[in-house]
C-alpha positions in Angstrom: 17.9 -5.9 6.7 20.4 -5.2 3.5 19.3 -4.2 0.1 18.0 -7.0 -1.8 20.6 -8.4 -3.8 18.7 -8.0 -6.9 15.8 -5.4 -6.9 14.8 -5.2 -10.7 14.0 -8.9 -9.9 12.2 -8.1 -6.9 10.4 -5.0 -8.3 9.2 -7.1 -11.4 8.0 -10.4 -9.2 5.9 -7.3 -6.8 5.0 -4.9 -9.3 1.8 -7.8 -11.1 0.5 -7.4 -7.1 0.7 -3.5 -6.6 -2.8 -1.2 -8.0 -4.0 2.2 -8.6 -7.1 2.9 -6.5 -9.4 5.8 -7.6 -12.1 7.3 -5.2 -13.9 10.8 -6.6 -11.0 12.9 -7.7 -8.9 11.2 -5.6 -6.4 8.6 -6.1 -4.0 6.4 -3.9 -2.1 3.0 -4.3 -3.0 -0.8 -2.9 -1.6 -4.0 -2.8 -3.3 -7.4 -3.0 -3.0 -9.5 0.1 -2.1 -13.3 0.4 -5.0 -13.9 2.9 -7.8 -16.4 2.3 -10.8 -14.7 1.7 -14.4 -15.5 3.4 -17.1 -17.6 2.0 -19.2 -14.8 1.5 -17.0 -12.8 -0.2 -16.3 -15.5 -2.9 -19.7 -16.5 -2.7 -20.0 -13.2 -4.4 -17.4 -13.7 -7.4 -14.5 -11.9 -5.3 -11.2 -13.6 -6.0 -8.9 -10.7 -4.2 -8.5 -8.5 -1.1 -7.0 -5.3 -1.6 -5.3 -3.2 0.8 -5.1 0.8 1.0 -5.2 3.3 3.7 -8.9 4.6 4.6 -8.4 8.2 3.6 -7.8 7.0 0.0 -11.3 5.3 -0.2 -13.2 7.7 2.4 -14.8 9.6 -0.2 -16.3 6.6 -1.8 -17.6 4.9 1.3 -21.3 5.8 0.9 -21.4 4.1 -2.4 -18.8 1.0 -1.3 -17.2 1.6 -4.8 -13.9 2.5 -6.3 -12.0 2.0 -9.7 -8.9 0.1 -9.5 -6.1 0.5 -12.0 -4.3 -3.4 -12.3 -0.8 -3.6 -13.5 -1.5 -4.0 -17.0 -3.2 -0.5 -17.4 -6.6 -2.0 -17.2 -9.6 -0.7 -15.0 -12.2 -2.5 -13.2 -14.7 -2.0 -10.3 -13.6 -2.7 -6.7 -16.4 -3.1 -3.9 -15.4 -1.5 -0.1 -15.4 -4.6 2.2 -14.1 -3.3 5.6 -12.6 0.6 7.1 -11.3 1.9 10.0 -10.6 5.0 10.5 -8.4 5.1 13.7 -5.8 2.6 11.8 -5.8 4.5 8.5 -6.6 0.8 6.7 -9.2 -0.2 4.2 -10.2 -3.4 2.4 -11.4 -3.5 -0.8 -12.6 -6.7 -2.9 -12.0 -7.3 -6.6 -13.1 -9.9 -9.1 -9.8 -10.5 -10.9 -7.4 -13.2 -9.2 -3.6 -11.1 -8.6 -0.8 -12.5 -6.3 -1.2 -11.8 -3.1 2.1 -10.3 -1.5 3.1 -12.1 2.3 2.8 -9.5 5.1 3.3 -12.0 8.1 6.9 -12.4 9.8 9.3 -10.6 12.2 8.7 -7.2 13.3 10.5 -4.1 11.6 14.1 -2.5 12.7 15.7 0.5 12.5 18.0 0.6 10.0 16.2 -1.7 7.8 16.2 -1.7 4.0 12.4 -0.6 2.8 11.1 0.1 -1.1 8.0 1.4 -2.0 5.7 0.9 -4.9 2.8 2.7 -5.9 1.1 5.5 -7.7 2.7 9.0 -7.1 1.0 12.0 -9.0 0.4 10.8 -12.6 2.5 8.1 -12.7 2.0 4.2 -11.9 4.1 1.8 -10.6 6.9 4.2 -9.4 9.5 2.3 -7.0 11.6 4.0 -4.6 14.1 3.0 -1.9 15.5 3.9 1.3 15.7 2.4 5.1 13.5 2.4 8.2 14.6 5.1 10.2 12.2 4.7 13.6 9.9 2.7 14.9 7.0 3.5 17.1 5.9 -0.2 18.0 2.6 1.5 20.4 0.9 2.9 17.5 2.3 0.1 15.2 4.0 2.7 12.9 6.9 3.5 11.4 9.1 6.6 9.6 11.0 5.6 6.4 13.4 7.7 4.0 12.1 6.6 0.8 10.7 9.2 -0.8 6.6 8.9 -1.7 4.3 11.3 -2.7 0.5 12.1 -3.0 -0.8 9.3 -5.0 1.5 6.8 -2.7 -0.9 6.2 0.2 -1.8 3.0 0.8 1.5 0.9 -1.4 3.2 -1.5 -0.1 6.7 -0.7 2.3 8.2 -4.1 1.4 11.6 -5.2 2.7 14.5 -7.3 0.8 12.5 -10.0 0.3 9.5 -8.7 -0.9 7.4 -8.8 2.3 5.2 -5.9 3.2 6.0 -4.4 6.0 3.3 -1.4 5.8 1.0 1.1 3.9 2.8 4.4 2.7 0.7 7.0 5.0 1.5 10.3 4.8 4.8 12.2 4.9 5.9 14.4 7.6 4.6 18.0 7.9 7.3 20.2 8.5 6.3 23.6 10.9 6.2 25.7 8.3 3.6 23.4 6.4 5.8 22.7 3.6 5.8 18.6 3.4 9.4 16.9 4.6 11.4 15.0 1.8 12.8 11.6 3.0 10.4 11.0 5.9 7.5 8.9 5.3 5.4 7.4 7.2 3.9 4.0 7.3 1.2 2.2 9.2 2.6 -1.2 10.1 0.3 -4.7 8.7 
């Protein structure tokens, strides 16, 4: 629940696990997953599951394909495994091994220390901090002050100890349409 005691460490053991995902003219962020993947899936040369939110890939579900942007600058093909819509989550496959980041454990608090990492506007691999600051466990979702941007949706909302606690969403919409700074929100894993 309190800031990791060192996050350059942290950022650079997460960083290797965090990609760029581009769909169309669009682009968002994903994270590989610890999570065994399924016979047929390695049966096809996959060696890791990606995870992003479903708008980011949307406009590339027809052909199942997306570019992904690794760590190390370098681009390869990603195939669209699994959607859903309602949840905001996508899966999508990739034939280069990365370190999956763990996702299973105690559910998120209030008050909580949260970073993000992902792929704001140009930029790649941008991290920013801040704390949960509700929780709406019916809808599995959560508002955090770490500030993200378009590009962010789908990264990884990690806690202290590197585990993700959700996918950067969207960011609140303030009445008068403008976008509010300091409230994200994330769609719990």
């Amino acid at each position: 629940t309190t800031p990791p005691i060192n996050l350059t460490s942290l950022a650079e053991k997460l960083s290797p696990s965090v990609v760029t995902i581009y769909c169309a003219n669009g682009k968002g962020s994903g994270w590989a997953l610890k999570a065994e993947m399924s016979a047929s899936l390695k049966a096809n040369g996959f060696q890791t599951y990606l995870i992003t939110n479903q708008h980011v890939i949307e406009n590339c579900i027809s052909s199942r394909k997306v570019t992904v942007q690794l760590n190390t600058g370098n681009q390869i093909s990603g195939t669209i495994v699994g959607w859903n819509e309602n949840s905001d989550v996508a899966g999508v496959a990739i034939s280069v091994p990365i370190t999956g980041l763990e996702w299973i454990g105690s559910s998120p608090k209030q008050g909580w220390w949260v970073g993000v990492l992902g792929s704001p506007g140009s930029l790649t691999g941008i991290l920013t901090t801040g704390i949960i600051s509700s929780i709406n466990n019916e809808a599995s979702t959560f508002t955090f002050t770490a500030p993200i941007n378009p590009g962010n949706s789908g990264g990884p909302v990690f806690d202290s100890t590197g585990r993700v606690l959700g996918l950067a969403t969207s960011k609140f919409l303030l009445s008068n349409g403008a976008l509010a700074e300091g409230s994200g929100n994330a769609h719990g894993v």
